[in-house]
C-alpha positions as a Markdown table, in Angstrom:
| # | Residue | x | y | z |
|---|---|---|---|---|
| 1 | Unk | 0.0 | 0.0 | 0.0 |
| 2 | Unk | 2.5 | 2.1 | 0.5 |
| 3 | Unk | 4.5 | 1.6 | -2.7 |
| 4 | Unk | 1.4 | 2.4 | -4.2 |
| 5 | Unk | 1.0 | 6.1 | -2.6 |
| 6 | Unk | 4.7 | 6.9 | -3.0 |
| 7 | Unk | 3.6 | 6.5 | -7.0 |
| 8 | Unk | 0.6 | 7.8 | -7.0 |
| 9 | Unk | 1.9 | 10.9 | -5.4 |
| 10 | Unk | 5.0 | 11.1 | -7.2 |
| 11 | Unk | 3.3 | 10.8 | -10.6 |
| 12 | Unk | 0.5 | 13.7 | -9.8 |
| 13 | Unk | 3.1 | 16.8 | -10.6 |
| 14 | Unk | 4.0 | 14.7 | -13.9 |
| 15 | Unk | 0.2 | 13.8 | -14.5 |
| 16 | Unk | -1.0 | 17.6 | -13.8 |
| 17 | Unk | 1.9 | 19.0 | -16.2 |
| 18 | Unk | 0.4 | 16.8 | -19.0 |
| 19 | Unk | -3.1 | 17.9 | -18.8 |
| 20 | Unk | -2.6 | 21.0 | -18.0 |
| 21 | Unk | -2.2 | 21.4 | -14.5 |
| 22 | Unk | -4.0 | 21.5 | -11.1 |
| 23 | Unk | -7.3 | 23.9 | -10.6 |
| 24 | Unk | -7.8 | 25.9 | -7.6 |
| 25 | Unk | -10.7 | 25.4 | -5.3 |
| 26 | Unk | -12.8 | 28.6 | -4.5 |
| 27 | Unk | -13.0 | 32.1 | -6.0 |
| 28 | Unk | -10.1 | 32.8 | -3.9 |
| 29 | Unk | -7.2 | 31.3 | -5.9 |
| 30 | Unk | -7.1 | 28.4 | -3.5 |
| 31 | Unk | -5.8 | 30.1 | -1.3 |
| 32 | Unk | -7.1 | 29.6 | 2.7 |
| 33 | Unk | -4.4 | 31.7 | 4.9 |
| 34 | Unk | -1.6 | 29.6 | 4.8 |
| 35 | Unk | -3.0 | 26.7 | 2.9 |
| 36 | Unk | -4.0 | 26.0 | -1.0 |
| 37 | Unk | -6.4 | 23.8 | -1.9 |
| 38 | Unk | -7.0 | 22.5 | -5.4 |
| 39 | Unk | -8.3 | 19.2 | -7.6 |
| 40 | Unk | -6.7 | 17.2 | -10.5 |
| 41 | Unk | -8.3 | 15.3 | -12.7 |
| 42 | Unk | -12.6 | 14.2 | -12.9 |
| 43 | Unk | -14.8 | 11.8 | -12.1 |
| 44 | Unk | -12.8 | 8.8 | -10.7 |
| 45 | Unk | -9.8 | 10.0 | -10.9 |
| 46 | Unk | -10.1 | 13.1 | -9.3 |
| 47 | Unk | -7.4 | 14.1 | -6.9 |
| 48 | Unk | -8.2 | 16.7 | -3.7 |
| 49 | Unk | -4.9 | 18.2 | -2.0 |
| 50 | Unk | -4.6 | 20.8 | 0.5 |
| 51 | Unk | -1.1 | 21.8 | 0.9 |
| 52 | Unk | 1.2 | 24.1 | 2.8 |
| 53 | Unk | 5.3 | 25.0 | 2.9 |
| 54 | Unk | 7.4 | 24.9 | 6.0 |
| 55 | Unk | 6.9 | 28.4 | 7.7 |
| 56 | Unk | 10.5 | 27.5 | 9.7 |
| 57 | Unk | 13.1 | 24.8 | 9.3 |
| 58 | Unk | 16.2 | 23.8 | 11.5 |
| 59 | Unk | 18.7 | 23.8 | 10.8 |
| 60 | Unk | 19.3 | 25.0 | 7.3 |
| 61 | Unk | 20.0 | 22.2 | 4.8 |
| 62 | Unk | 21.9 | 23.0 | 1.6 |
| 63 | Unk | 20.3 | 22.2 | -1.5 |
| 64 | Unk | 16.9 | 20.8 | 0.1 |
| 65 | Unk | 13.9 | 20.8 | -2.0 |
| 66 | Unk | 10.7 | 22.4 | -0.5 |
| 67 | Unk | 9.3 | 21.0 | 3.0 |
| 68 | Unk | 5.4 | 20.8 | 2.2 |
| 69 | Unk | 2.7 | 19.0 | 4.8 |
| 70 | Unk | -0.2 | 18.0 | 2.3 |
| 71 | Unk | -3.7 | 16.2 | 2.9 |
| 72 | Unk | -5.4 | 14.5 | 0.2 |
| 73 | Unk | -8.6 | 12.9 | -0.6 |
| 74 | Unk | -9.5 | 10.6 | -3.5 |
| 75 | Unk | -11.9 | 8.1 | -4.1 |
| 76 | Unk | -11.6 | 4.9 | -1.5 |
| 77 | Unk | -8.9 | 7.0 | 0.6 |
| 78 | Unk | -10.0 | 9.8 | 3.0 |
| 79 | Unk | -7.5 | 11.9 | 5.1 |
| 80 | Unk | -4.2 | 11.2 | 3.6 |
| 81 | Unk | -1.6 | 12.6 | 5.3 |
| 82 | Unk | 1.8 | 13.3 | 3.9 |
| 83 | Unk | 5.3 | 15.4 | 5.2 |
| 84 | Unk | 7.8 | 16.0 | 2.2 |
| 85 | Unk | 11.0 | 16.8 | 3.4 |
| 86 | Unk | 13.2 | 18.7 | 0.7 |
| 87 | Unk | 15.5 | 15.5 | 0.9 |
| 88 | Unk | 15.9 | 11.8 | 1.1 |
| 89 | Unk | 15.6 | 10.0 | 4.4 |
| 90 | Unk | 18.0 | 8.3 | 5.8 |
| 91 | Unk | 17.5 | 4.2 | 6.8 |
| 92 | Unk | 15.6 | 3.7 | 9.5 |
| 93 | Unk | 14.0 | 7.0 | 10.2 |
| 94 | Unk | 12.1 | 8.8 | 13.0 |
| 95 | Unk | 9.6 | 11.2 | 11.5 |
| 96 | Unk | 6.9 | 12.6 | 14.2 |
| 97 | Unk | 4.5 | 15.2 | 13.5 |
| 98 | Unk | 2.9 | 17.3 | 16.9 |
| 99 | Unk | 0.0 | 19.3 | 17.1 |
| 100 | Unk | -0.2 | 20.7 | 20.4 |
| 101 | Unk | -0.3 | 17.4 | 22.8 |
| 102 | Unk | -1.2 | 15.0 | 19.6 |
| 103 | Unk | 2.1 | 13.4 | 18.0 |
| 104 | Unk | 1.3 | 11.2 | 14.6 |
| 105 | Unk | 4.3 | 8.8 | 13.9 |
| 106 | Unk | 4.9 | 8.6 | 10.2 |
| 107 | Unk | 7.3 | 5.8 | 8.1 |
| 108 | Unk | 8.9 | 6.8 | 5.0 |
| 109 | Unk | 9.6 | 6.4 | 1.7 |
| 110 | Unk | 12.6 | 8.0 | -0.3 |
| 111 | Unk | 11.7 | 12.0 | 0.6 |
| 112 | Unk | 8.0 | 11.4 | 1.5 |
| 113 | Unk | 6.9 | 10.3 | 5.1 |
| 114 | Unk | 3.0 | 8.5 | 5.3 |
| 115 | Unk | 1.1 | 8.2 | 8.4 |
| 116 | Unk | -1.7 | 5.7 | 8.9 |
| 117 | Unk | -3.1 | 7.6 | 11.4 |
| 118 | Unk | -4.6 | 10.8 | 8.9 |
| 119 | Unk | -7.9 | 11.1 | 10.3 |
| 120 | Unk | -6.2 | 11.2 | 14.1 |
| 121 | Unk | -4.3 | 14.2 | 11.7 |
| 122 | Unk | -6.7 | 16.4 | 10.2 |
| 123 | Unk | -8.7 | 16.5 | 13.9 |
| 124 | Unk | -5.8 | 17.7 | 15.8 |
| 125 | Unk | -5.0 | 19.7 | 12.8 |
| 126 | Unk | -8.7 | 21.4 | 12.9 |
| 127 | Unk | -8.3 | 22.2 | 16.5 |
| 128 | Unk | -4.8 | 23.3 | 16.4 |
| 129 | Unk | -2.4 | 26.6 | 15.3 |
| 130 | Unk | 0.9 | 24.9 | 14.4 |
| 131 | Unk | 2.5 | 21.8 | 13.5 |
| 132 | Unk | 6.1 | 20.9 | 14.3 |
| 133 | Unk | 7.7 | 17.8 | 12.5 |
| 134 | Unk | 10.7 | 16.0 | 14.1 |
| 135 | Unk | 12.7 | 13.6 | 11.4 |
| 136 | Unk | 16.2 | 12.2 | 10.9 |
| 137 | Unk | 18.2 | 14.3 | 8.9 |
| 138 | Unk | 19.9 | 13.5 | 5.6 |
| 139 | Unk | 23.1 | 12.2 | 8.3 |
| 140 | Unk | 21.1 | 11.3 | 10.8 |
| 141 | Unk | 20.6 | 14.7 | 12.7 |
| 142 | Unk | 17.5 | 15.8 | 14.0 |
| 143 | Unk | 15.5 | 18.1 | 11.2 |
| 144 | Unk | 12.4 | 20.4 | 13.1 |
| 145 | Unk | 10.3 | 21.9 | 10.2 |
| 146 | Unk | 7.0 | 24.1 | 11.6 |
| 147 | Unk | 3.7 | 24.3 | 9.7 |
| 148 | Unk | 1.1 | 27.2 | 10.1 |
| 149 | Unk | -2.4 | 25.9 | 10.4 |
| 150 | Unk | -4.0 | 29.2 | 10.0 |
| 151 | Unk | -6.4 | 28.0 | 6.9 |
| 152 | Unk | -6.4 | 24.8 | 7.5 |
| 153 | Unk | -10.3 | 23.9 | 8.1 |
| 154 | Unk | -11.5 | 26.5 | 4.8 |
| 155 | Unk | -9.0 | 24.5 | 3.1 |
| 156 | Unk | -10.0 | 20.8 | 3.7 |
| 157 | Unk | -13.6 | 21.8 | 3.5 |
| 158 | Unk | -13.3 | 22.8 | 0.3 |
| 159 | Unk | -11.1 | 19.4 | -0.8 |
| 160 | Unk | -13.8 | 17.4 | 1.0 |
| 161 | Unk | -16.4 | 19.4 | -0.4 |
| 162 | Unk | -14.9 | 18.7 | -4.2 |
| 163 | Unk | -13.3 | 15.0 | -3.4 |
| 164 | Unk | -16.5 | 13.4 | -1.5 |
């Protein structure tokens, strides 16, 4: 299953550049504060993400790609949560994600980190103001990225709304 979500995500940016791209949800431009929501794709296929880029990240890595915490909805999977972290894990990873007094433990793929606990996710998100991932470092070191989540409920109502 999780082979199968590493491609899926990894093939949306290739998909969306093909077909012209990902739409923005609402007459805002997608965006919710510090959140964008938009759709990929119809009928079936149709794809739901909310997304947002770290507001902080310690320390600084050279050369890492951009830190995005992402929630997606799509038919037969609800509330799937994601980390991207600018870089490739190392083996055997920690990766913990804490909203106030709620941590979600996440395992990992390549740069991506999956938690099976998404709808445990989106409640504390809804409820809380910040997000504060832990993770190993490319060599090993702890890596503390901080998400806003001012936006976060106009955003995922509107992907739940489009994706139900």
């Amino acid at each position: 299953m999780k082979y199968l979500a590493t491609a899926i995500i990894l093939l949306i940016p290739a998909l969306a550049a093909a077909a012209g791209g990902p739409v923005a949800l609402g007459s805002n431009g997608g965006k919710f504060g510090d959140w964008t929501a938009a759709i990929y794709g119809t009928g079936g296929a149709k794809v739901c993400y909310a997304f947002t880029t770290a507001q902080t990240s310690k320390p600084d890595i050279h050369k890492r790609g951009p830190v995005m915490l992402t929630v997606t909805e799509r038919t037969g999977n609800r509330d799937e949560v994601t980390l991207s972290a600018g870089y490739t894990y190392p083996a055997k990873p920690t990766v913990t994600l804490t909203i106030g007094t709620t941590a979600i433990d996440f395992y990992t793929q390549g740069g991506t980190a999956f938690t099976s606990s998404g709808t445990d996710a989106v409640a504390a998100f809804k409820n809380g103001a910040t997000a504060e991932a832990v993770s190993s470092g490319p060599h090993g070191h702890p890596v503390t990225d901080d998400f806003s989540l001012t936006g976060f409920s106009g955003a995922y109502n509107a992907i739940a709304k489009a994706c139900p």
